[in-house]
C-alpha positions as CSV (number, residue, x, y, z in Angstrom):
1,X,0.0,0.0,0.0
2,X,1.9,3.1,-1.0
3,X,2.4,5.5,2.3
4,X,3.7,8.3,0.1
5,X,0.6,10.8,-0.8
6,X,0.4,13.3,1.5
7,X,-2.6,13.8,4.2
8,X,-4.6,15.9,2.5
9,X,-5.6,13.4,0.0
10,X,-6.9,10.6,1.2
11,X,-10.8,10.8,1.3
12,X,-11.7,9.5,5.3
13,X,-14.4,8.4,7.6
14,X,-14.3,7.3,11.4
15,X,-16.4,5.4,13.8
16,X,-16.9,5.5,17.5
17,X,-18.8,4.5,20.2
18,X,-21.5,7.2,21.0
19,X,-23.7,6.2,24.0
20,X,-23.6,2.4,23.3
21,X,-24.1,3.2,19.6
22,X,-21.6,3.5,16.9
23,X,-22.0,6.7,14.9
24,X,-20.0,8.1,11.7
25,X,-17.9,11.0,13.7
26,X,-15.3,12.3,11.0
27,X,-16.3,11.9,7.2
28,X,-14.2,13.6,4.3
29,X,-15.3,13.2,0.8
30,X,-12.6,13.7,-2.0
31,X,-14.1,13.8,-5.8
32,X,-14.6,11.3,-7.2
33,X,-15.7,9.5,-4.1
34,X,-18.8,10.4,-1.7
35,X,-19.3,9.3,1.4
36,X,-23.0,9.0,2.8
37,X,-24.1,7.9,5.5
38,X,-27.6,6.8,5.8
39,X,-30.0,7.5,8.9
40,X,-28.5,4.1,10.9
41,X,-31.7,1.9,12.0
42,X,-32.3,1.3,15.8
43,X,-29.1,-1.0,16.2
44,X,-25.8,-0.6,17.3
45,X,-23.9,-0.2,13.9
46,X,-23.4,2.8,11.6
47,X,-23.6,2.2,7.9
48,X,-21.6,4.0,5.6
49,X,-22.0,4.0,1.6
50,X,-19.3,4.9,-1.3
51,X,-20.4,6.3,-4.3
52,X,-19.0,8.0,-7.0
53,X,-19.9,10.8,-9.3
54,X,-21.7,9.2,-12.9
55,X,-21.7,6.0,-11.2
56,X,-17.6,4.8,-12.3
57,X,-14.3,5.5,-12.3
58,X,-12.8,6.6,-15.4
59,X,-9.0,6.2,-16.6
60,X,-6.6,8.7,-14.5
61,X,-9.4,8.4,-11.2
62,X,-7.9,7.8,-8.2
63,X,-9.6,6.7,-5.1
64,X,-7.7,6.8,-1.7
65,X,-9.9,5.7,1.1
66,X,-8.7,5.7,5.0
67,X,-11.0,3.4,7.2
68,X,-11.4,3.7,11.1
69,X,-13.2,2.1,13.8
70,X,-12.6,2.8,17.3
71,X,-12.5,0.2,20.4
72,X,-16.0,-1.3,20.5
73,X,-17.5,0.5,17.3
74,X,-19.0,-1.8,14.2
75,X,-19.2,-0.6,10.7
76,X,-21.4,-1.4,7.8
77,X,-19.2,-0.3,4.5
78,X,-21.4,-0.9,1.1
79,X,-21.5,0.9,-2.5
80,X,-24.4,2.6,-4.2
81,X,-24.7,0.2,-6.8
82,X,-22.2,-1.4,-9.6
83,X,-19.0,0.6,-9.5
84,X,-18.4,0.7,-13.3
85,X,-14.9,0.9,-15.1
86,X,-14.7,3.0,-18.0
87,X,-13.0,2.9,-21.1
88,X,-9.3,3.4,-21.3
89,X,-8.3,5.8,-24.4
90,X,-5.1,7.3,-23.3
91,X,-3.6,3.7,-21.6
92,X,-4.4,5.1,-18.0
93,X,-5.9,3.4,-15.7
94,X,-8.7,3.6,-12.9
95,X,-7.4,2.6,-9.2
96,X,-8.8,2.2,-5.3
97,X,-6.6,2.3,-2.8
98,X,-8.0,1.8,1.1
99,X,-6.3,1.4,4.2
100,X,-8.1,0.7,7.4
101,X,-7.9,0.3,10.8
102,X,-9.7,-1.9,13.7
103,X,-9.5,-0.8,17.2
104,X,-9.9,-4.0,19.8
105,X,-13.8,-5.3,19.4
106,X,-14.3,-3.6,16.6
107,X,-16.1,-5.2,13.7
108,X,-16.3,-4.1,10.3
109,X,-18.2,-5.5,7.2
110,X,-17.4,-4.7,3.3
111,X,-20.1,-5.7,1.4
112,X,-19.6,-3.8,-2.1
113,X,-21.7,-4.4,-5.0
114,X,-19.6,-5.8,-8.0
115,X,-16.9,-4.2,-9.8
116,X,-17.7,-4.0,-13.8
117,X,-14.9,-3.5,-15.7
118,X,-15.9,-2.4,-19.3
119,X,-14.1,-2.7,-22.7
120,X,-10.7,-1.6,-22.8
121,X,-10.8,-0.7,-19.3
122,X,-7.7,-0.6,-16.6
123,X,-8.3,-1.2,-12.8
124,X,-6.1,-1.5,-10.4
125,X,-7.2,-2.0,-6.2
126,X,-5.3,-2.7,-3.1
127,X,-6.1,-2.4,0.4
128,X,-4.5,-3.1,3.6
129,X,-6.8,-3.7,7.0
130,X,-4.8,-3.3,10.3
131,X,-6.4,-5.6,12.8
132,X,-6.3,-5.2,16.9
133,X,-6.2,-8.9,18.2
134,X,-10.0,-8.9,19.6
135,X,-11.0,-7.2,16.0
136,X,-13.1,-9.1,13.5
137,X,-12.8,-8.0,9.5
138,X,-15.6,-9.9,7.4
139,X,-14.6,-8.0,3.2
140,X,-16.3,-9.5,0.3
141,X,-14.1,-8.5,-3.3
142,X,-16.6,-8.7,-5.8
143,X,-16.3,-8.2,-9.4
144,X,-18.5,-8.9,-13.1
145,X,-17.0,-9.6,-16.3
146,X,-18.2,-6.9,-18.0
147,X,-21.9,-5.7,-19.4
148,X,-22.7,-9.2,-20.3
149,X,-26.3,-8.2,-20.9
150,X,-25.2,-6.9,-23.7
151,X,-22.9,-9.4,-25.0
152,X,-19.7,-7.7,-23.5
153,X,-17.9,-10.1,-21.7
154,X,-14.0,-10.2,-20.6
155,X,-13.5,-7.4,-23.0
156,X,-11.4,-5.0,-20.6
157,X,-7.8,-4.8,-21.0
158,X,-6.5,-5.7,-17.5
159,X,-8.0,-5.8,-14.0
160,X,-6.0,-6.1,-10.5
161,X,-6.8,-6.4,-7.3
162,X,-4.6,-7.0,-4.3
163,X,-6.1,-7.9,-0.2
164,X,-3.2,-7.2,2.6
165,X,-4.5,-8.4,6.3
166,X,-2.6,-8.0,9.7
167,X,-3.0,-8.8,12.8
168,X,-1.4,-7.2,16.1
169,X,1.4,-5.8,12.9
170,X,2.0,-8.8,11.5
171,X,0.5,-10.0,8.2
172,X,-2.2,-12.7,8.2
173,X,-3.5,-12.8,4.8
174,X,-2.1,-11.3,1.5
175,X,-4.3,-12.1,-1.6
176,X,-3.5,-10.8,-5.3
177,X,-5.3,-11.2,-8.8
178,X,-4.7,-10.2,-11.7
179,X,-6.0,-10.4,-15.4
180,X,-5.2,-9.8,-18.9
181,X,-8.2,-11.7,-21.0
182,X,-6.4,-11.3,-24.2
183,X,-3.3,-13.2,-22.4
184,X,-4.7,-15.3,-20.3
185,X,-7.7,-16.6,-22.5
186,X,-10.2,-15.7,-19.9
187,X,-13.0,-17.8,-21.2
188,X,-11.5,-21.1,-21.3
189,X,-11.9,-24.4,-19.3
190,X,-8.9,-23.1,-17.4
191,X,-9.4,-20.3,-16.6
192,X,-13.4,-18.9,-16.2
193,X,-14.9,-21.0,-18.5
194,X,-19.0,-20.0,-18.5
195,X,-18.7,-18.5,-15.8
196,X,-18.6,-14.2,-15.4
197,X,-19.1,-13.3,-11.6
198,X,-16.5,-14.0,-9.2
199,X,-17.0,-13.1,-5.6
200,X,-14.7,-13.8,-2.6
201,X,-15.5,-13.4,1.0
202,X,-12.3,-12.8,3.9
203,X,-13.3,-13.6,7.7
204,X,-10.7,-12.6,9.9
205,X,-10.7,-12.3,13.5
206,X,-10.2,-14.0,17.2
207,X,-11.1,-17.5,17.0
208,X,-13.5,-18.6,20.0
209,X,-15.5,-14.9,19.2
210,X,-18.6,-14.4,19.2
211,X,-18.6,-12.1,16.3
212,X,-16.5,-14.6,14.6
213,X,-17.8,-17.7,15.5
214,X,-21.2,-16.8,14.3
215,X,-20.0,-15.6,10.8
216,X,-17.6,-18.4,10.7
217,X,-20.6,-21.2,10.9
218,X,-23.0,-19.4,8.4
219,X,-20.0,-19.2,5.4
220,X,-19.4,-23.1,6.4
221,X,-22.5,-23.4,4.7
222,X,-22.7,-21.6,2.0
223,X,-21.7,-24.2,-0.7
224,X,-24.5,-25.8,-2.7
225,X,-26.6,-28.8,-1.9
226,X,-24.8,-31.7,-3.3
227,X,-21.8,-30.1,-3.8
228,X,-19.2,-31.7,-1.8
229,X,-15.9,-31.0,-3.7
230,X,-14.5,-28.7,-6.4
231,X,-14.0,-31.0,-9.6
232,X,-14.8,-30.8,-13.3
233,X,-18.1,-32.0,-13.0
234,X,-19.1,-28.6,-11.2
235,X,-18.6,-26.6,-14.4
236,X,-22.4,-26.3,-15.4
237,X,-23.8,-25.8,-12.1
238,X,-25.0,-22.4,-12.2
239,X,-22.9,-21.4,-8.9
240,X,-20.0,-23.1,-7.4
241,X,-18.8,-22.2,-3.9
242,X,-15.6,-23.4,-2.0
243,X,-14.8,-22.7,1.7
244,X,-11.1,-23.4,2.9
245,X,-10.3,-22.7,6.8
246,X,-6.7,-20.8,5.5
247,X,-5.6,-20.4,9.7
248,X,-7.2,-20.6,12.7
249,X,-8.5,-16.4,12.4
250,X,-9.0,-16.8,8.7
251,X,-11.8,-17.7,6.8
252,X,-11.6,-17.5,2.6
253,X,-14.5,-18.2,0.3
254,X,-14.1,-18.2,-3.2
255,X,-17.8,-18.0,-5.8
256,X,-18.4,-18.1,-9.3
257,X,-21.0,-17.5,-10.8
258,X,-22.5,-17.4,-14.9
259,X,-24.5,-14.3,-13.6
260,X,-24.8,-11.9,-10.6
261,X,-27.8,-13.2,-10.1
262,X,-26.4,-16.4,-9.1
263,X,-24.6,-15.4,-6.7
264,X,-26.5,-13.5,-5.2
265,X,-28.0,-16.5,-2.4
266,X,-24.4,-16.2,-1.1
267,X,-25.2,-12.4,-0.2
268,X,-28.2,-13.3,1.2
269,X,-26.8,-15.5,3.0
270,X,-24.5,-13.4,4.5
271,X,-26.8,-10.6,5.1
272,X,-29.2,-12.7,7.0
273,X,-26.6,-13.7,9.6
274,X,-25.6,-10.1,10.1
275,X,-29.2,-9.3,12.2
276,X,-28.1,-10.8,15.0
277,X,-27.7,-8.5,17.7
278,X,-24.3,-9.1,18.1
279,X,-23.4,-8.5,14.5
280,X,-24.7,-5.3,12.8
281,X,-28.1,-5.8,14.3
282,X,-30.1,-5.3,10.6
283,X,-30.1,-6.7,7.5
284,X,-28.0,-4.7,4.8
285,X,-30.2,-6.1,1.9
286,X,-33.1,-5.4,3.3
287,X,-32.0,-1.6,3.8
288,X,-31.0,-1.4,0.5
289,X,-33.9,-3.0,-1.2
């Protein structure tokens, strides 16, 4: 995660404890990101959204986003809707960059709505979460293959993403991806085959939690009915799911889907854990829809 841009340009938002409830107590909004924060429900999380202006990024936009959550406080983080990825003309590219930080019991969820890189688009994203021991991080990295509605599909010109986790300082999970369809001949068997949604889910937190216990169980069952292995027999199921136990405070799951729509059950999923009241306390689907 590059340390090098100065203060003033990093785009910011903080949450605290206020009388038992978590509340959204610094916010700063740099173009082309916006920050809102929607009236919280009666529950004991704040709920923050990231949108941009027209909806995307386009080549040259930069995003730099620092995360906070003080001792005790929990955090809903979601976008406004598909972040789309325009066009490249000039060979520039679009990027995110986030860093955040979890002060002990805090909880944070990322739930953003896919990524859509478009034709001849460049994106690049990395973020780095800084974890107190008693923290728990649950970040979903979801991305589409392109508007495959209308027939556009792995048409972009290269797409990046890179996850960094620590714990107590010291790294815990470090995820990269990256893709060049026209290299790495997106739409065969070894690669993506039929498949255009690919979603991944990171638990991370203090095994024996509460917070992380309870997540933990619900994305143990999150794979399909029948499906008890990855193997090539999978490839026409309209949604495969895998769940791997990476270390004892780490949690990965890894989705593809042929449409957004299929994967959406795993969101649901997730969302309907998150009521309990030691979670979020509401459902973030149901606020959204």
């Amino acid at each position: 995660m590059p340390d090098d841009y100065p203060f003033g340009s990093w785009s910011e938002l903080t949450v605290a404890q206020v009388r038992q409830q978590s509340r959204l107590i610094a916010s700063r909004s740099l173009q082309p990101l916006k920050i809102i924060n929607p009236a919280a429900p009666a529950s004991p999380a704040c709920h923050a959204v990231l949108a941009s202006y027209g909806g995307g990024l386009v080549a040259g936009d930069s995003i730099r986003l620092r995360v906070r959550c003080e001792a005790g406080s929990r955090l809903l983080l979601s976008t406004q809707a598909n972040t789309r990825i325009f066009k490249s003309i000039d060979g520039s590219q679009a990027e995110q960059l986030t860093e955040g930080y979890l002060a002990e019991e805090a909880l944070a969820v990322v739930l953003p709505d896919p990524l859509v890189p478009q034709a001849a688009s460049r994106y690049h994203q990395a973020q780095h979460w800084h974890l107190a021991p008693s923290a728990t991080l649950l970040l979903a990295d979801w991305w589409h293959a392109g508007r495959t509605d209308a027939g556009e599909k792995f048409a972009f010109t290269s797409f990046a993403t890179e996850l960094r986790i620590s714990v107590a300082g010291r790294l815990a999970l470090l995820d990269r991806f990256g893709l060049h369809p026209t290299e790495h001949l997106a739409m065969s068997q070894a690669t993506f085959g039929p498949y255009a949604s690919a979603l991944s889910l990171y638990l991370v937190g203090p095994p024996g939690g509460v917070q992380f216990e309870r997540l933990a169980t619900a994305l143990r069952q999150l794979p399909p009915p029948g499906q008890t292995d990855l193997h090539a027999s999978l490839a026409g199921r309209p949604c495969v799911v895998a769940v791997a136990q990476a270390r004892p405070n780490v949690l990965v799951v890894r989705a593809l889907g042929r449409t957004r729509l299929d994967l959406e059950p795993v969101y649901q999923a997730v969302s309907a854990v998150l009521v309990a009241e030691e979670l979020l306390g509401f459902s973030p689907l149901a606020r959204k829809y």
